[in-house]
Structure formats: C-alpha cells, structure tokens
C-alpha positions in Angstrom: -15.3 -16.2 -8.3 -16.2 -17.7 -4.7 -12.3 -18.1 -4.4 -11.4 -14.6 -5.3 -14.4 -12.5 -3.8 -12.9 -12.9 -0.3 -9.5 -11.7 -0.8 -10.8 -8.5 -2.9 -13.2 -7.7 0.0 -10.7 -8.5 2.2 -7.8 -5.8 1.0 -10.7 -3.7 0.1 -11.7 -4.0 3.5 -8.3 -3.8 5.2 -7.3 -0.7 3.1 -10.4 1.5 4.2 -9.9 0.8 7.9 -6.2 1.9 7.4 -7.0 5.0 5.7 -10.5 5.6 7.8 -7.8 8.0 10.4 -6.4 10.4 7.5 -10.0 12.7 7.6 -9.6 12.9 11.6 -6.1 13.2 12.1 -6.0 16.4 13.6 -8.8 15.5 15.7 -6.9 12.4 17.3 -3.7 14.5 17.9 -1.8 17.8 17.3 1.1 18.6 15.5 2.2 16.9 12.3 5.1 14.8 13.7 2.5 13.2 16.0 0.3 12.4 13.1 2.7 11.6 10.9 3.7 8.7 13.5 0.0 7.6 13.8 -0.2 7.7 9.9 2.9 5.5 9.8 2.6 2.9 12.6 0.0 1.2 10.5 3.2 0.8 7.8 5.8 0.1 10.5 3.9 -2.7 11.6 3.2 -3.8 8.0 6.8 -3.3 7.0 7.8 -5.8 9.9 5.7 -8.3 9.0 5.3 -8.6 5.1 8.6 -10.5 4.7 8.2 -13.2 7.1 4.9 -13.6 6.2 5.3 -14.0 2.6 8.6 -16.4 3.4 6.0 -18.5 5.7 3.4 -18.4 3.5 5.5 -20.4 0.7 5.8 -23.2 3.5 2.9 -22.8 5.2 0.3 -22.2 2.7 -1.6 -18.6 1.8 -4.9 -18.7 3.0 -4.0 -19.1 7.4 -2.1 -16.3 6.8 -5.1 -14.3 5.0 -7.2 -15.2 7.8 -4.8 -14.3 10.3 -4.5 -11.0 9.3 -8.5 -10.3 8.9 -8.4 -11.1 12.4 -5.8 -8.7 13.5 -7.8 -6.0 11.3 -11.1 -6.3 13.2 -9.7 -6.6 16.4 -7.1 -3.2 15.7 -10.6 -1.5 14.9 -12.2 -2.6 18.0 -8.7 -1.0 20.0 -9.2 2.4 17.7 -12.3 3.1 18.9 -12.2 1.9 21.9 -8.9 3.7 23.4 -8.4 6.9 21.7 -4.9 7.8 23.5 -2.1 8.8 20.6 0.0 6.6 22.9 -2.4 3.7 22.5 -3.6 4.6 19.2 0.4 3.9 18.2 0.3 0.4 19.6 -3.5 -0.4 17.3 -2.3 0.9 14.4 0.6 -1.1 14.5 -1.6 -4.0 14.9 -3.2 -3.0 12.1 -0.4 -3.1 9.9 0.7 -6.3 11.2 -2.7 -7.4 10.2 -2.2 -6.2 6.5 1.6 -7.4 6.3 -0.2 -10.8 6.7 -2.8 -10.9 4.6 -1.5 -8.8 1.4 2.1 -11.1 0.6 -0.2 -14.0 0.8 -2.8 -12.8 -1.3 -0.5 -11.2 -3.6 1.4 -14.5 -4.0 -2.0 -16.3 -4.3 -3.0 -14.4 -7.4 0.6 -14.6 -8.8 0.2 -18.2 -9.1 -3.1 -18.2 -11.0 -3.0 -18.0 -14.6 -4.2 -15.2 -15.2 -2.3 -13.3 -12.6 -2.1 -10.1 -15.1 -5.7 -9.2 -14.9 -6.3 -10.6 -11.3 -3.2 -8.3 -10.1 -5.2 -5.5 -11.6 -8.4 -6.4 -10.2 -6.4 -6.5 -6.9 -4.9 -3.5 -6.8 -8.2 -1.5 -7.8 -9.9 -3.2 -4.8 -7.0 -2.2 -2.9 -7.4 1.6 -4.0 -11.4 1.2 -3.8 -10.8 0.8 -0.3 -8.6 3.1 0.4 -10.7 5.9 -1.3 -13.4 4.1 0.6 -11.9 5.3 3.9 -11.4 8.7 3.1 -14.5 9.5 1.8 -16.2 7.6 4.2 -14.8 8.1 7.0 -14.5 11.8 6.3 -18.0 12.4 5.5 -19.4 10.1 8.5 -17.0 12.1 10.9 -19.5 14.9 10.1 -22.2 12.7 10.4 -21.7 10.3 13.3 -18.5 11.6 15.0 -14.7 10.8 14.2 -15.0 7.2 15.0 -18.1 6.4 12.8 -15.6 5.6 10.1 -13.6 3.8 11.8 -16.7 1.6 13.4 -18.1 1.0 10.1 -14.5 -0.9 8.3 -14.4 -2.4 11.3 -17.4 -4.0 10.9 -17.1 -4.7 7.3 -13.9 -6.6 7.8 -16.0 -9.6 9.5 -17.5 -10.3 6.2 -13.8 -11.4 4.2 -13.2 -13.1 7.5 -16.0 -15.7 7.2 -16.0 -16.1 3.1 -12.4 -16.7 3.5 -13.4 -20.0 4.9 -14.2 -21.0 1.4 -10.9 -20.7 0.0 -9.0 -23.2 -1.3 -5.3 -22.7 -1.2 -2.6 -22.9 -4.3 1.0 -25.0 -4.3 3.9 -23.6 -5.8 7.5 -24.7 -6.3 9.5 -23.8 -3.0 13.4 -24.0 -2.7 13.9 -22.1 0.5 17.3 -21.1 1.8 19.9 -18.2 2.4 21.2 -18.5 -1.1 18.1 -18.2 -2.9 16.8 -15.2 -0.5 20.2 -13.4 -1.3 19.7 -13.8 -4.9 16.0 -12.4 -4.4 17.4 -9.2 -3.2 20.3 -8.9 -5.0 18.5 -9.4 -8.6 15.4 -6.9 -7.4 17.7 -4.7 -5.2 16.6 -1.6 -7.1 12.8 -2.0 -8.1 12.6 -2.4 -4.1 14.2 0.8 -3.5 11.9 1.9 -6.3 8.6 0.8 -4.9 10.2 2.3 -1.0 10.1 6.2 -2.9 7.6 6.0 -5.0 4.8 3.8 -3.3 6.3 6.0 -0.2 6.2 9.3 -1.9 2.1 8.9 -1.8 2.1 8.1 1.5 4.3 11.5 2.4 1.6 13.8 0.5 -1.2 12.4 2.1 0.1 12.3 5.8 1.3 15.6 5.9 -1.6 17.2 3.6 -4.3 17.7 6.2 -2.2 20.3 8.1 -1.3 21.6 5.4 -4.0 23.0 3.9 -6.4 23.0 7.1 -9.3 21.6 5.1 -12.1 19.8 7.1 -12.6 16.1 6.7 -14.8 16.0 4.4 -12.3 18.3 2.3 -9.4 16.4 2.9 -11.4 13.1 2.4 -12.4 13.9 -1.3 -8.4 15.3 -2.2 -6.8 12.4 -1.1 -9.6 10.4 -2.5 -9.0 11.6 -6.0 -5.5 10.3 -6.2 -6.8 6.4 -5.5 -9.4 7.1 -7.9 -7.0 7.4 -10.6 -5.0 4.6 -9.0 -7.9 2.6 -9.8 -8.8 2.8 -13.3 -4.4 3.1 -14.1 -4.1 -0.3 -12.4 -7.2 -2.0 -14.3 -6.0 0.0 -17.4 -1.9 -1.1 -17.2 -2.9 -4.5 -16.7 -4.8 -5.3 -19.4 -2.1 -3.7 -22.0 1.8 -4.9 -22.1 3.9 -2.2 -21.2 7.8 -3.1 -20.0 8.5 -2.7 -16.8 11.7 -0.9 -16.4 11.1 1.8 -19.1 7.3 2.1 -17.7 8.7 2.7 -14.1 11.6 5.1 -15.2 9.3 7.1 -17.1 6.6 7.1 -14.3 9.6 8.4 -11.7 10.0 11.5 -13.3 6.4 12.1 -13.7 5.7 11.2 -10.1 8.8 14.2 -9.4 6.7 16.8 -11.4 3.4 15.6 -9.6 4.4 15.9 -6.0 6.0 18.7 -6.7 2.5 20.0 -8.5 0.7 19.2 -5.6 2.2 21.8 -3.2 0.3 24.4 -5.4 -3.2 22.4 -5.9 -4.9 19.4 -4.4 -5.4 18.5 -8.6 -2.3 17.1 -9.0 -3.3 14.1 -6.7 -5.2 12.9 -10.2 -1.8 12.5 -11.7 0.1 11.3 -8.7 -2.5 7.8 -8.2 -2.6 7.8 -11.8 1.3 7.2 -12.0 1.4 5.1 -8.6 -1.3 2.8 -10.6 1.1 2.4 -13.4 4.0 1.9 -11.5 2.4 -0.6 -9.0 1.5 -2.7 -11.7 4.6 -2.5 -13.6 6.5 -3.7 -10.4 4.5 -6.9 -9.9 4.4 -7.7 -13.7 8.5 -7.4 -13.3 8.7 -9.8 -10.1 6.2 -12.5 -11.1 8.7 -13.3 -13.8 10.7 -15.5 -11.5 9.2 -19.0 -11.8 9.8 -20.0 -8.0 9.8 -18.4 -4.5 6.3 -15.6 -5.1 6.1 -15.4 -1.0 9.5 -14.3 -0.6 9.8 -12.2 -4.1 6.3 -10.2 -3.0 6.7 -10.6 0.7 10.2 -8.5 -0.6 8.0 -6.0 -2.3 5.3 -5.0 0.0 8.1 -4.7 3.0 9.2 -2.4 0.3 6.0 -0.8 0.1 5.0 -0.3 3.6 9.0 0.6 4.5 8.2 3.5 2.2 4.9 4.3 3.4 6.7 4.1 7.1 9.5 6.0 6.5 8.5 8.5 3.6 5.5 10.1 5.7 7.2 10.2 8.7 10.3 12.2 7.0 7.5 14.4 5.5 6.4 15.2 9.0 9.3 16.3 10.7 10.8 18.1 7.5 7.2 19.8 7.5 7.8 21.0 11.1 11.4 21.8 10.9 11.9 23.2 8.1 8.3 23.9 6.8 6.4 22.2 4.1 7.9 23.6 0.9 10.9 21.8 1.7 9.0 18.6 2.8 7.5 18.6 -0.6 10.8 19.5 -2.7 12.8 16.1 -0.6 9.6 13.7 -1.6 10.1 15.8 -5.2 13.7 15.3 -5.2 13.9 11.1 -4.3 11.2 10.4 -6.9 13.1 12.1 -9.5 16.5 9.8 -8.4 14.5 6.4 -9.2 14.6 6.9 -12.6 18.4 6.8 -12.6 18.8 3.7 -10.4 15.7 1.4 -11.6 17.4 0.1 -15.0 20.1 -1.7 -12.5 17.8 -4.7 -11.6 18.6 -7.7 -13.7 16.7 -9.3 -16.3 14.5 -12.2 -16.2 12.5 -14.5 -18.2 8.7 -14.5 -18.2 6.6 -16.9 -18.0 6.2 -16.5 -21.9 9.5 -16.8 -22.6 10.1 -13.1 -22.9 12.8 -10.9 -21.6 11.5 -8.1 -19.1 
C-alpha cells in the first residue's frame, strides 16, 4: 500500500488542481473561446508530453518521471495564483498539463505491470475522478468562501504531500524493445481505440468547458453539475473493473450511449450522471484492451493518454468556438454527432492476446 498510496494521491491531487479553474472561469476571463483555451492549455500541454514521457519512462524508469511531474503541478499552482493574466494564465496551465503528461503514462504503466493491474487500474481511475470532482466542488464552493483562488491555493498545497511519499516508491522493470518498427506497429494495431479515446474522453471535456456559459450558473452551481458526471465516473470505473466485459463491444455500445448523453445534456445538467457513468466504462475498457500487449506499456499508454488529452485539447476548444459562432445547440449536436461515429470505426483495431491467453 506505501507503494501505491502516492500515485493515487498524486493523480488525485493533480486532477483537482486541473479542474480547480472550471467554477471560476468566467471570473478569470470573458467569452467562451477565451475560456475554452484556458480550459484546454492544461490538455495541450498534456497532449505534448504524454508520449515522450511514457517512451522515456520504458528506458528510464517510472517513478523520476512521477516526481517530475508533481513538481511541475505545485509550481503551475504557485504561477495560477500568483499571475492571474489569461495571457499568463495560458503559459501555467500548460505547465500544468505538462506536469500531468509526466506523471499519468508513468503511473499508468506502473500499475499495468503489477498483477493485479485490473483492480489497481480501477482504483486509479476513481482517484483520478475523486479528484477531479474534488476541484469542482471545492474549488467552487471555496470561491464563495475565500475568493476564486482559494481552490486553486488549496490543490496546490495538497500536491506537496504525493511529492514527498513518492520518495518511497520503488520502481518496476518491464521488457523493452524500443524502435521505429515497434512504435509503428503500436499505432497501427491501436489506430482506432486512440481515435476512440480522442472523441469520447474528449467529448467530456467539450460539455464541461463550454457548460458554465451556457447556463450562467454560479460556481457553486456549476461545481456540483459537473461534479455529478465524475461521480458516476467513479463508481463505473471501480464497478467495470472488477467484472469482465470485452472491450470492443463494451466501447461500441458505450459510443452510442455517450451520443444520446451529450446530446441529453443540452436540455438538463442530469444527463452528466449518464455521460461519467459511460466515460467510466469506456476508460476502463480502453486500458483492459491495451495492456494486452506483453511488451512496450510506456509507449502503448503514453499512446493513449496523448489520445486522451489531444481530445480534451481539441474537443473543448472546438466546443468553444462552434458555441460562439454558431451558438451552442450546434456545439452540442458536433460533440453529439463524433461520439455517435466511434461506434462504427472502434471494431477496426486488431486483436490481441491477453495475458490469460484470451482473445480481446
């Protein structure tokens, strides 16, 4: 337990600081393609770095990169709060994200080396989402509290504590081939569960950025909506991973249910409860799916969480300037319209065999 407790504080941690700005986004700037690029800098920065850091982290062990990134968290908290500009608030969150894209492919390869990677990968993900809920709720209801930065103060200061326990942790081996070949093959077998997890982890991100206009709510409001949908991430993530469910009929399913939620969610903040339900399921399904290749888990998940973040980049950010354009009914029917699509393209990615010998 001393070996995992640090890296589920640590995304726990990481994840609430990251969401800590949604509450008091139209405080730190007007007009949703502003906020919209202050939602998604955090990701951009991720997105860069998730690959290379998984790829290094095969070579150069997990837990420096862990670290690293901790440090980049508390010190993009620190530039938050301390230069509020949008211009400068771009350049922290990006930090930020550069901060996660180190520390999640690590962890994420970390626990898919461990036995029991099923249940940890749970475990993992429901931290993740604690967090995230964590900084919505808090942040929103401190905002009322102790200002708009209380939040962001607070996960700021609760990152130190994964810092220093990660000290503790002792790092795994695992088989590693390197090369252009074997990184083409990577792609080229997951091709289309990556462009799965770009719309549908990316389809979250799009609601949630471009909800707070949209509704107007306060903080506090907007804080306990959003917070709803990583609830229900929660318990489907700890749920999926303790049952066997394959994961290319459990993601194509989950597509056209994550169509029908968004587009749910235009009309009331209740669909959110279905949308993190399904982005639990899928989440899960997705890293079951990859950690069937025996070799190469910092490039495969480094792969997938460039995936992730690209979509959480790109997705919102779309949202945004659809939203303004063209107004948000047809923000929501594009997010609507490119969830629906992965459940055509998903049953392309090839087959492989688990570490039990079965076909997935």
């Amino acid at each position: 337990m001393k070996q995992r407790l640090p890296i589920l504080l640590g995304v726990f941690a990481i994840m609430a600081l990251s969401n800590a700005v949604v509450p008091v986004l139209p405080a730190l700037a007007g007009g949703t393609a502003v906020q919209g690029a202050i939602f998604s800098a955090y990701f951009f920065g991720a997105m860069l770095t998730v690959l290379p850091a998984g790829i290094l982290s095969d070579r150069l062990g997990r837990v420096p990169l862990m670290q690293g990134g901790l440090l980049l968290t508390v010190l993009s908290g620190g530039l938050i709060y301390l230069f509020p500009d949008p211009s400068i608030l771009l350049t922290a969150r990006s930090i930020e994200g550069i901060g996660a894209g180190l520390f999640v492919p690590a962890a994420m390869s970390w626990i898919n080396l461990q036995p029991d990677h099923e249940r940890l990968s749970g475990n993992f993900i429901a931290a993740l989402n604690v967090g995230l809920v964590g900084g919505l709720v808090g942040a929103g209801w401190i905002a009322g509290q102790a200002g708009i930065f209380g939040g962001i103060v607070l996960f700021t200061v609760i990152s130190l504590l994964p810092l220093l326990l990660s000290l503790g942790i002792v790092d795994v081996g695992g088989a590693v081939r390197g090369g252009a070949a074997d990184f083409i093959d990577i792609g080229r077998d997951y091709f289309w569960l990556y462009i799965s997890a770009v719309i549908l982890v990316g389809a979250t991100g799009a609601v949630t950025a471009i909800y707070p206009e949209f509704t107007g709510e306060s903080p506090t409001t907007i804080g306990l909506q959003l917070g709803m949908m990583n609830v229900a991430t929660i318990v489907t993530s700890i749920a999926s991973s303790r049952v066997r469910l394959a994961p290319i009929p459990t993601i194509r399913a989950s597509a056209v249910l994550m169509a029908v939620a968004v587009a749910c969610s235009f009309f009331t903040p209740a669909a959110f409860v279905l949308i993190g339900g399904i982005a639990g399921v899928v989440i899960i399904a997705q890293i079951n799916f990859l950690s069937a290749h025996p070799t190469d888990q910092g490039a495969i998940m480094g792969l997938f969480n460039a995936s992730s973040y690209g979509g959480m980049t790109i997705l919102p950010f779309m949202a945004g300037v659809v939203a303004e354009a063209r107004g948000f009914p047809a923000a929501f029917l594009i997010v609507t319209v490119l969830a629906a699509c992965m459940a055509l393209t998903v049953g392309r990615c090839r087959c492989r065999t688990t570490h039990s010998g079965e076909r997935v």
